[in-house]
C-alpha atoms as a printed R data frame, in Angstrom:
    type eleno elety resid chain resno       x       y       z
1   ATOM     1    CA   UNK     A     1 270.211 134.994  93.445
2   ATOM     2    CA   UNK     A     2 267.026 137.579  93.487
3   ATOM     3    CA   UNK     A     3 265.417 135.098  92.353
4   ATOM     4    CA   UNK     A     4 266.063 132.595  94.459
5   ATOM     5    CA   UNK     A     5 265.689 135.070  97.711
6   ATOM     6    CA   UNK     A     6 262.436 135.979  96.141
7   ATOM     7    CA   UNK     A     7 261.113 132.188  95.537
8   ATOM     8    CA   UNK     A     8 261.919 131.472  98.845
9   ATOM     9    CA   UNK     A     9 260.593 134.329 101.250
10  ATOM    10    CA   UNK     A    10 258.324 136.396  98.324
11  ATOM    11    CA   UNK     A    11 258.630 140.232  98.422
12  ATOM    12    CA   UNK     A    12 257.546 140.749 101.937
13  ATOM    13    CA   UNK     A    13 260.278 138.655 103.205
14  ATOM    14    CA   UNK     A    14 262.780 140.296 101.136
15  ATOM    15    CA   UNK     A    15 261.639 143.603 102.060
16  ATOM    16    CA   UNK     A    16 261.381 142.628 106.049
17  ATOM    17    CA   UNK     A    17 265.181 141.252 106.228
18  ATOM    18    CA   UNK     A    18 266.499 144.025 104.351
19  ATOM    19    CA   UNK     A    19 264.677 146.404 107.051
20  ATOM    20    CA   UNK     A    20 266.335 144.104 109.364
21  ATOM    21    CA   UNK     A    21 269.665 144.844 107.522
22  ATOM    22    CA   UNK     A    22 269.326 148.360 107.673
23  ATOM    23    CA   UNK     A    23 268.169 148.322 111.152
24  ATOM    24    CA   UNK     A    24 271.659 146.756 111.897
25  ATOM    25    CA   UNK     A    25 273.522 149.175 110.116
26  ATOM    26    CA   UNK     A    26 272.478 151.986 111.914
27  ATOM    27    CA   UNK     A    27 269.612 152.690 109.018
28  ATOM    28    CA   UNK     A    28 272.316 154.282 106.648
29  ATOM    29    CA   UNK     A    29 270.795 152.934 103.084
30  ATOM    30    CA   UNK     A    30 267.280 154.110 104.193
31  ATOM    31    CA   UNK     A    31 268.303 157.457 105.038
32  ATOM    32    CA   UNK     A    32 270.511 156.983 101.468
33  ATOM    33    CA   UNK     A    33 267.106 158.089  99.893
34  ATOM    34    CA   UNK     A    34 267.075 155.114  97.455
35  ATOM    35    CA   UNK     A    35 264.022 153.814  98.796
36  ATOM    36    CA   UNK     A    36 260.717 155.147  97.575
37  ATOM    37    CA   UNK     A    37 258.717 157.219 100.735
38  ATOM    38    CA   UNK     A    38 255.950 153.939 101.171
39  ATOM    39    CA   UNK     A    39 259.272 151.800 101.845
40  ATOM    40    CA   UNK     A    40 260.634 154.149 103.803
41  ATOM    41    CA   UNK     A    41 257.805 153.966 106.187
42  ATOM    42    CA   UNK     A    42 257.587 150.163 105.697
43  ATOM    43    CA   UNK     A    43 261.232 150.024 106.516
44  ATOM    44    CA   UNK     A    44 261.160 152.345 109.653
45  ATOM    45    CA   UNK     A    45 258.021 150.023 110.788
46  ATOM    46    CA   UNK     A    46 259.573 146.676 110.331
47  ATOM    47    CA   UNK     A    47 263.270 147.845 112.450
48  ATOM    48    CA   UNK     A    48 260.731 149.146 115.288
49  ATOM    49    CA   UNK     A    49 259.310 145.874 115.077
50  ATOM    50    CA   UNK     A    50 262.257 143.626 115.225
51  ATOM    51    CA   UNK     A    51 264.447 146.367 117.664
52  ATOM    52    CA   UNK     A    52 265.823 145.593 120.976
53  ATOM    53    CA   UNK     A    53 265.165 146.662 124.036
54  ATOM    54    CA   UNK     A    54 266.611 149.977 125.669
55  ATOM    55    CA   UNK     A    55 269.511 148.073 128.131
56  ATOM    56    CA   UNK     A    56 269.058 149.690 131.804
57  ATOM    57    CA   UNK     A    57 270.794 152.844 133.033
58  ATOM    58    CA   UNK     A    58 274.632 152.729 133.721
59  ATOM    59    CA   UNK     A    59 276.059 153.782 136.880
60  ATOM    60    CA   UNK     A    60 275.993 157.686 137.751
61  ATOM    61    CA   UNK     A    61 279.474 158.795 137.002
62  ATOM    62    CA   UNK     A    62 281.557 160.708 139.475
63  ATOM    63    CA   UNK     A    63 280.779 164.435 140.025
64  ATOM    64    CA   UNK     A    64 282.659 167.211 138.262
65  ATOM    65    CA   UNK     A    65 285.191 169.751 139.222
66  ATOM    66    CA   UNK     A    66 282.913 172.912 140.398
67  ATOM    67    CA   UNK     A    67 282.756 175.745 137.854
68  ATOM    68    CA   UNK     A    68 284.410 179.186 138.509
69  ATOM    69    CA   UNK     A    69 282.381 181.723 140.566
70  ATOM    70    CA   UNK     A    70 279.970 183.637 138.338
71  ATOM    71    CA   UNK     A    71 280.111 187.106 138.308
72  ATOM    72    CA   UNK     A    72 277.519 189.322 140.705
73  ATOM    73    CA   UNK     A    73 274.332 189.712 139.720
74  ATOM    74    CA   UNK     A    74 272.316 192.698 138.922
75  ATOM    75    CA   UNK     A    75 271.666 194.732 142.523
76  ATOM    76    CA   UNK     A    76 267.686 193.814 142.762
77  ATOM    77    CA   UNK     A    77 265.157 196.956 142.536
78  ATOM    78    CA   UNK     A    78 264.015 198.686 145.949
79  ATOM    79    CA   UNK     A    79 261.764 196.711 147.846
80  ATOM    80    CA   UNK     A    80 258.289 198.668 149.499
81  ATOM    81    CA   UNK     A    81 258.019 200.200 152.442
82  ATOM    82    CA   UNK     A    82 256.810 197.642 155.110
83  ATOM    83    CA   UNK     A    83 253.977 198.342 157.543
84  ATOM    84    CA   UNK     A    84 254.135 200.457 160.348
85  ATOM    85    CA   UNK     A    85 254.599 198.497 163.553
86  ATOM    86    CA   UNK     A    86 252.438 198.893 166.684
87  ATOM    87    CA   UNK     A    87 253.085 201.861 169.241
88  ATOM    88    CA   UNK     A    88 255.656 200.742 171.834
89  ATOM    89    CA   UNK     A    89 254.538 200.798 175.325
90  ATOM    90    CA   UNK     A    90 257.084 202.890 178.107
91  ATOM    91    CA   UNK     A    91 257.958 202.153 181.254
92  ATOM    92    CA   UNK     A    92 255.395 202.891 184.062
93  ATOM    93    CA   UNK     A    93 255.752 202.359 187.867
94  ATOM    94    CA   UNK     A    94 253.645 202.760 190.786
95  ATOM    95    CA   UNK     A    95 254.377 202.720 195.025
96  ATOM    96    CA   UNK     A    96 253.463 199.562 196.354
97  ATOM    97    CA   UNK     A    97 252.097 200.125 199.897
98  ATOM    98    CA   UNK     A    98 253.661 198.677 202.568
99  ATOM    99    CA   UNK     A    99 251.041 195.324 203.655
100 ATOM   100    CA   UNK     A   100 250.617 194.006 199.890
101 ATOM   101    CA   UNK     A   101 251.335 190.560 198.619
102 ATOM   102    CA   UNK     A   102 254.412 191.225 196.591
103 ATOM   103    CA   UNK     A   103 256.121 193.483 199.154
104 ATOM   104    CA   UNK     A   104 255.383 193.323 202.586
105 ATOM   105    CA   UNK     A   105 257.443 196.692 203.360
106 ATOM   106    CA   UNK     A   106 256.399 198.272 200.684
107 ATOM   107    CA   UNK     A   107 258.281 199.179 197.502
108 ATOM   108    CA   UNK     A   108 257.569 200.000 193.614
109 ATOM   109    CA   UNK     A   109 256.292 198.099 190.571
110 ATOM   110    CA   UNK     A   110 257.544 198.242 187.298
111 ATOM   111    CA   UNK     A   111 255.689 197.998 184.071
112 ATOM   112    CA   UNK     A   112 256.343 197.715 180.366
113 ATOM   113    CA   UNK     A   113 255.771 195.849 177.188
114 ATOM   114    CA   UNK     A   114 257.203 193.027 178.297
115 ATOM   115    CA   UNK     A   115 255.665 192.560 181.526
116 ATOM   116    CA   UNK     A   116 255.953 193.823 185.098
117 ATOM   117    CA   UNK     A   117 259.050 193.594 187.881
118 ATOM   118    CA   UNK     A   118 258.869 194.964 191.510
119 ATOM   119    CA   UNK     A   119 261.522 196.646 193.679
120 ATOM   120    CA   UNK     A   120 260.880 196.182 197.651
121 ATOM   121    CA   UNK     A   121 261.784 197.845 200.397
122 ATOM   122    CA   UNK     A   122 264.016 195.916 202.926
123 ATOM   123    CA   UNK     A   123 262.913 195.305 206.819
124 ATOM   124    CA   UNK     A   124 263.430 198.316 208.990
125 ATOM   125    CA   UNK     A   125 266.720 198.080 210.637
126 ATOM   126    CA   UNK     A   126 267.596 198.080 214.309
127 ATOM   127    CA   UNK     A   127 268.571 201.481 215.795
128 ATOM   128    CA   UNK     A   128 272.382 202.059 215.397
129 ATOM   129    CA   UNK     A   129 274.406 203.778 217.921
130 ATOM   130    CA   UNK     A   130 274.056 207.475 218.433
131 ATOM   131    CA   UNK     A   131 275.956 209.866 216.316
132 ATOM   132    CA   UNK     A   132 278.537 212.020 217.499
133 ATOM   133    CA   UNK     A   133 277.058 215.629 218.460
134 ATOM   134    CA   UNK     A   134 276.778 217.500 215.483
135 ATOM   135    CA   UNK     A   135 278.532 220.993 214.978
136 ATOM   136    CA   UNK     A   136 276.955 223.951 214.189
137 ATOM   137    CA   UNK     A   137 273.765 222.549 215.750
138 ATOM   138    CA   UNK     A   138 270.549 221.936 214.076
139 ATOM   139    CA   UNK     A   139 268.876 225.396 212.256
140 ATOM   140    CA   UNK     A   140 266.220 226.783 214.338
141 ATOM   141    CA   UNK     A   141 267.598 224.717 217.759
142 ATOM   142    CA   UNK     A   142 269.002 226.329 220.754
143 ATOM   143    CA   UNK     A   143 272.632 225.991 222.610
144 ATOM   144    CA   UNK     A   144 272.536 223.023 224.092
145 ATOM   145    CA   UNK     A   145 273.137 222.375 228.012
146 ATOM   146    CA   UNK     A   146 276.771 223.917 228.821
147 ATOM   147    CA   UNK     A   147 277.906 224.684 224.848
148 ATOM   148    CA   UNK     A   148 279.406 228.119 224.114
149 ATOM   149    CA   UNK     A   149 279.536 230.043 220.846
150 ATOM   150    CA   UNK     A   150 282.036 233.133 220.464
151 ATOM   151    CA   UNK     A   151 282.465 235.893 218.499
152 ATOM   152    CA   UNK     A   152 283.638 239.743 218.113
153 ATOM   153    CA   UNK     A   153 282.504 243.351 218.164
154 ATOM   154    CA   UNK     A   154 282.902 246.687 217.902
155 ATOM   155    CA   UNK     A   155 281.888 250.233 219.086
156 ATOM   156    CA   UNK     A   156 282.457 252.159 215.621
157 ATOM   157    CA   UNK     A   157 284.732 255.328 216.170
158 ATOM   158    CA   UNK     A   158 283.095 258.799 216.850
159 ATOM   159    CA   UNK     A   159 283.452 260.568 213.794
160 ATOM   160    CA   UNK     A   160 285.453 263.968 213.859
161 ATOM   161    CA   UNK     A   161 282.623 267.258 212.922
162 ATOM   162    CA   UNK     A   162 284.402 270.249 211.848
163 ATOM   163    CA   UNK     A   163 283.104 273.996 212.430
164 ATOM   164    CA   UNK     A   164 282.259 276.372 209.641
165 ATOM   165    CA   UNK     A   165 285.719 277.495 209.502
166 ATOM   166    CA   UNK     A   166 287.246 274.336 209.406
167 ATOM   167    CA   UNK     A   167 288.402 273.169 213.079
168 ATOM   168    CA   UNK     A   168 287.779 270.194 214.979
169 ATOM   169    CA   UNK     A   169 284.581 270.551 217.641
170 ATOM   170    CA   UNK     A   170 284.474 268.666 220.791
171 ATOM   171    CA   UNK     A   171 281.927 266.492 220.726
172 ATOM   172    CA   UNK     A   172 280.715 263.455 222.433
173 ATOM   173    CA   UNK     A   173 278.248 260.696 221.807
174 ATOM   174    CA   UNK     A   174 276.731 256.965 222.978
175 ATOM   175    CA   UNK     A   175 277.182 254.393 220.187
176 ATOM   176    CA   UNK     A   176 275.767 250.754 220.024
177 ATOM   177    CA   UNK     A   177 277.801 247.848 219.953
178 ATOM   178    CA   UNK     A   178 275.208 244.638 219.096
179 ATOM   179    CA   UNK     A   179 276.274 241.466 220.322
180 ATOM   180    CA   UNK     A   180 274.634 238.613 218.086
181 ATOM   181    CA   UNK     A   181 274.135 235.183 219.111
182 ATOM   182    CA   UNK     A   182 273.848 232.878 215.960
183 ATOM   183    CA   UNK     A   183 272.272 230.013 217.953
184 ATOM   184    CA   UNK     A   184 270.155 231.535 220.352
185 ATOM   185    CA   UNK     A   185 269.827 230.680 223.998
186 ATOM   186    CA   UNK     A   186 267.204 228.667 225.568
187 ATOM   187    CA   UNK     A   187 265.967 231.617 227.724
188 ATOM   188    CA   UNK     A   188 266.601 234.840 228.572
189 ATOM   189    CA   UNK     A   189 268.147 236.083 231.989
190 ATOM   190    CA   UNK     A   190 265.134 236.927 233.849
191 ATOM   191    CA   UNK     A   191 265.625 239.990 236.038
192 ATOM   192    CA   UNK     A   192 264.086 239.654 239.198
193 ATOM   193    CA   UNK     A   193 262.796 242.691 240.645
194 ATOM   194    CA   UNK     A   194 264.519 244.337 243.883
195 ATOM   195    CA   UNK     A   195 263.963 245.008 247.079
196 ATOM   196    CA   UNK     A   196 263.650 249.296 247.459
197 ATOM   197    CA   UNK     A   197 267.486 249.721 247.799
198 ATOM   198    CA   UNK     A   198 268.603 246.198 246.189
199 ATOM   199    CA   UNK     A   199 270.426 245.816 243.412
200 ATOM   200    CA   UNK     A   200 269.126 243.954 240.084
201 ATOM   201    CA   UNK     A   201 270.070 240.529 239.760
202 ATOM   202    CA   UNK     A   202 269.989 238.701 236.062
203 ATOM   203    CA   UNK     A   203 270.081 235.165 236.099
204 ATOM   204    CA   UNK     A   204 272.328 235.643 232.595
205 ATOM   205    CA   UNK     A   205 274.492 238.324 233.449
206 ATOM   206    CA   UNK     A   206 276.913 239.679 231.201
207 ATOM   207    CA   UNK     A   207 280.645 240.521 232.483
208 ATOM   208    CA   UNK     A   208 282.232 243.193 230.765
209 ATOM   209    CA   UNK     A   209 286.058 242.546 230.798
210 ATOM   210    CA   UNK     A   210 288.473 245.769 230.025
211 ATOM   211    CA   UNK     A   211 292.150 245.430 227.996
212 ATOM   212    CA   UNK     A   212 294.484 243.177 229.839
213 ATOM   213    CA   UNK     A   213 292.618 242.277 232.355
214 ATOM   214    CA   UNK     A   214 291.270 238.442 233.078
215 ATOM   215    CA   UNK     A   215 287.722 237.823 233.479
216 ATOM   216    CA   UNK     A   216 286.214 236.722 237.036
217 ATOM   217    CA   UNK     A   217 286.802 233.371 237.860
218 ATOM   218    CA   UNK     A   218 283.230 232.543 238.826
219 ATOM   219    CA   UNK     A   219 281.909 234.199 235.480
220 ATOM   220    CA   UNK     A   220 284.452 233.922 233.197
221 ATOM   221    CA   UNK     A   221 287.053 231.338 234.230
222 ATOM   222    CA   UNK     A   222 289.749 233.813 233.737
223 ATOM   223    CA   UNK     A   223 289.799 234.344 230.435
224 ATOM   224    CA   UNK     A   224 290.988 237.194 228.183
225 ATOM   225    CA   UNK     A   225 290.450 238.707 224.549
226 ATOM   226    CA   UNK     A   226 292.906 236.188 223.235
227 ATOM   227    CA   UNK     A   227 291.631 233.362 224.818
228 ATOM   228    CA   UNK     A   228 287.485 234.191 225.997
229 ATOM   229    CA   UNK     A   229 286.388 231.435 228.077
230 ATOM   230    CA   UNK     A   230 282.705 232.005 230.133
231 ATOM   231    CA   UNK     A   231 281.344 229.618 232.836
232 ATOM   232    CA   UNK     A   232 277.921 228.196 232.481
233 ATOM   233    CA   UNK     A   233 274.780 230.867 232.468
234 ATOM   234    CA   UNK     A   234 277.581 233.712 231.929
235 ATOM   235    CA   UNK     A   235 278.265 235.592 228.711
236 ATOM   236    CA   UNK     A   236 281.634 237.393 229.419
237 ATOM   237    CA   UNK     A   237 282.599 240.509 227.259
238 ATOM   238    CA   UNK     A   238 286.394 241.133 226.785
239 ATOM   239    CA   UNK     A   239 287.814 244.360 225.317
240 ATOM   240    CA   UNK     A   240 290.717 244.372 223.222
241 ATOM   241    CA   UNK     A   241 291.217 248.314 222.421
242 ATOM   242    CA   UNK     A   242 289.855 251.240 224.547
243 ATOM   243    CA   UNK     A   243 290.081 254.372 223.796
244 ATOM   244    CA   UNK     A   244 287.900 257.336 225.373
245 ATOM   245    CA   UNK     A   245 285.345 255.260 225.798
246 ATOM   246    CA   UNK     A   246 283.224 253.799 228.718
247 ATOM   247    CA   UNK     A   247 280.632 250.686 229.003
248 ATOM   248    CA   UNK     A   248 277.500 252.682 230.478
249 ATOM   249    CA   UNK     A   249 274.530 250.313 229.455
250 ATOM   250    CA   UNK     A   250 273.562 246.527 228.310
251 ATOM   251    CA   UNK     A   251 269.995 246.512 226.850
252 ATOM   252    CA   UNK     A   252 268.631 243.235 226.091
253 ATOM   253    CA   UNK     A   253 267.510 243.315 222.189
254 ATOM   254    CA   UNK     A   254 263.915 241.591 222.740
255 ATOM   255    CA   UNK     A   255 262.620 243.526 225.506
256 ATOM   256    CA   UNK     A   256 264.563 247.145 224.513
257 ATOM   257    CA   UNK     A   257 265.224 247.433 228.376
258 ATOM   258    CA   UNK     A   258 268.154 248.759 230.015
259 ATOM   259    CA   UNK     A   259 269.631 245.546 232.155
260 ATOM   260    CA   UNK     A   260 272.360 244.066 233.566
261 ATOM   261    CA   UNK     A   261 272.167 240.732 231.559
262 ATOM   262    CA   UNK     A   262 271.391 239.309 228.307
263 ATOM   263    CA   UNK     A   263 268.507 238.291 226.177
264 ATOM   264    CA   UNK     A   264 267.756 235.097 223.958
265 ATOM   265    CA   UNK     A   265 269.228 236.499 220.511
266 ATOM   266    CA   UNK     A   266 272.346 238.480 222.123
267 ATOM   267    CA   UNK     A   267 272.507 241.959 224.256
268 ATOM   268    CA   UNK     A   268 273.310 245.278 222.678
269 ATOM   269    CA   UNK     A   269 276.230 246.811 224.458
270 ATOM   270    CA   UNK     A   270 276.093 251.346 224.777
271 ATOM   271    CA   UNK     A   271 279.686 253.025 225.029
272 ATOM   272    CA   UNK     A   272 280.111 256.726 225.987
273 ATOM   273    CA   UNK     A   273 283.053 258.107 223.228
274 ATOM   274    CA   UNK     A   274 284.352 261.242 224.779
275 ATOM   275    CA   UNK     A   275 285.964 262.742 221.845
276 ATOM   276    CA   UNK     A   276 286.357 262.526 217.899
277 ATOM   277    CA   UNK     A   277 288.415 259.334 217.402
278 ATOM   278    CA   UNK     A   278 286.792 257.113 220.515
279 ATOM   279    CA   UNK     A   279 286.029 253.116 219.880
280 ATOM   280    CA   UNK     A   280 286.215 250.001 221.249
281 ATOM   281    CA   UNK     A   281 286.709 246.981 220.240
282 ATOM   282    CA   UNK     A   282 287.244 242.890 221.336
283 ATOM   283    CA   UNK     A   283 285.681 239.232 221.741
284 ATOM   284    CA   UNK     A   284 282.433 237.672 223.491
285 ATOM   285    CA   UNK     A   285 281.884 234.405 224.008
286 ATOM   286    CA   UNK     A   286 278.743 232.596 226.063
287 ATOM   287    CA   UNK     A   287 278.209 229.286 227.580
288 ATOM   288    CA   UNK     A   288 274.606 228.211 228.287
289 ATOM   289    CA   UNK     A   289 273.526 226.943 231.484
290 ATOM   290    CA   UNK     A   290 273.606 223.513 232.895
291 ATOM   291    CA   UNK     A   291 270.534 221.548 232.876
C-alpha cells in the first residue's frame, strides 16, 4: 500500500496529506514526537498552508452578575498645602450727596469684592401735624405764655445755743428761704421806681400766703398750701407751718436787691425766727404772664 501511495503522489505528496491528516486531528501525531525536527517544521508549514480561515466573531454574550463590593482601599497620603489665595477686599461705603446721578436725595454707596450697591434717601416728607406740647419743656427754654411750675420750701429752724453753764439763751435770727424756679421765667418783674411817698410796684409780685388762709383772688385765685394755684404774672407763696416766725424781705436772686417781686431764676424769701425752735415751712407755685 506504501508503495502504491508512494508511486502515485512520490514523497512530497505523502508527506503533504499526512500534514493534512494531522492538521485535522488537531496535530496530535506531530506533537507525538515521532517525526524528525525538519518534518516537524515541514509538517507545521504544510497545515498553515492548507488551514481555514478564522470564522467571524460570535455574538457578545449577556453581561454577568456584578461582583461583591471590594474592600476599602488604602487611605491615600496627605496631599500639599495649596496656594495662598488673594487678600479679600471689606466692605467700604461713602455719603452720596444729595444732586448725584444715583440718588437724587442723597444717600450711601456700598462697596466690596463683588461690586458696589447704593442706599438712598427718600423725598422729604410733607410737614405733619403739630405735636402735642411737650412736658417738662425744652432744656435751656423759658415758661411758656400762662404755664405754671410749683414747688416747696423751707425756712430751716433756729438752732437752740446754750450758755457756758448749760441753759438755753434767747436768741433771734433772719434765715433764707430760696425759692428756685427750674424753668426760668421770661423776664424779671421790673420795679418801677416811685413817686417820693409811693409805694414800689413789681410787675411780678410775689404774694406771701400765711397757714389757712386762701390766697387773693386777683393774685392767687384762692388757692392754699394744699392746693397752690397763681394767676398769670403772679408767683403766690403759701405757708403750711408757722411758728415764731415773720416774712420781713423778698430779694430777687440776680440783682441781690431787697423787692417786692421776683426775679428770672426764683426770689429768695428772709424770715425773722424769734426764738430757738422757729421755722417755716409750705408750697409756691408761679404762672407766667400772658402774651
Amino acid at each position: 500500500m506504501w508503495n502504491t501511495l508512494r508511486d502515485r503522489f512520490g514523497a512530497p505528496g505523502i508527506i503533504a496529506l499526512l500534514a493534512l491528516v494531522l492538521a485535522m486531528s488537531g496535530g496530535a501525531y506531530a506533537a507525538s514526537g515521532a517525526l524528525t525536527g525538519k518534518q516537524k517544521k515541514e509538517v507545521k508549514k504544510i497545515a498553515q498552508q492548507y488551514a481555514g480561515k478564522n470564522g467571524q466573531n460570535g455574538a457578545p454574550g449577556a453581561n454577568g452578575q456584578a461582583g461583591a463590593k471590594g474592600d476599602s482601599g488604602a487611605q491615600g497620603a496627605k496631599g500639599d498645602p495649596g496656594a495662598s489665595g488673594a487678600p479679600g477686599q471689606g466692605v467700604t461705603s461713602k455719603a452720596l450727596a444729595i444732586g448725584n446721578a444715583k440718588c437724587p436725595n442723597g444717600g450711601t454707596e456700598f462697596t466690596s469684592g463683588t461690586g458696589s450697591s447704593v442706599a438712598c434717601n427718600g423725598e422729604e416728607g410733607s410737614e405733619g401735624p403739630a405735636g402735642a406740647e411737650g412736658s417738662p419743656w425744652t432744656t435751656g427754654g423759658v415758661l411758656p405764655p400762662e404755664k405754671a411750675e410749683t414747688g416747696t420750701w423751707i425756712a430751716g429752724q433756729l438752732p437752740t445755743v446754750l450758755d457756758e453753764g448749760g441753759e438755753a439763751l434767747e436768741t433771734s435770727a433772719v434765715l433764707a428761704a430760696p425759692i428756685s424756679f427750674t424753668i426760668p421765667l421770661k423776664e424779671a418783674g421790673e420795679v418801677t421806681e416811685p413817686n417820693p411817698g409811693e409805694e414800689i410796684v413789681n410787675e411780678f409780685p410775689v404774694s406771701y400766703v400765711h397757714p389757712g388762709e386762701t390766697g387773693p383772688a386777683d393774685k392767687c385765685e384762692s388757692g392754699t398750701s394744699e392746693e397752690p394755684k397763681a394767676a398769670p404774672g403772679n408767683l403766690c407763696v403759701y405757708a403750711t407751718s408757722e411758728f415764731e416766725s415773720t416774712l420781713v424781705a423778698e430779694v430777687n436772686p440776680e440783682t441781690e436787691q431787697f423787692e417786692k417781686g421776683t426775679g428770672k431764676s426764683g426770689v429768695i424769701l428772709r424770715f425773722f425766727m424769734s426764738v430757738p425752735g422757729a421755722q417755716a415751712y409750705g408750697s409756691w407755685i408761679v404762672r407766667a404772664r400772658a402774651e
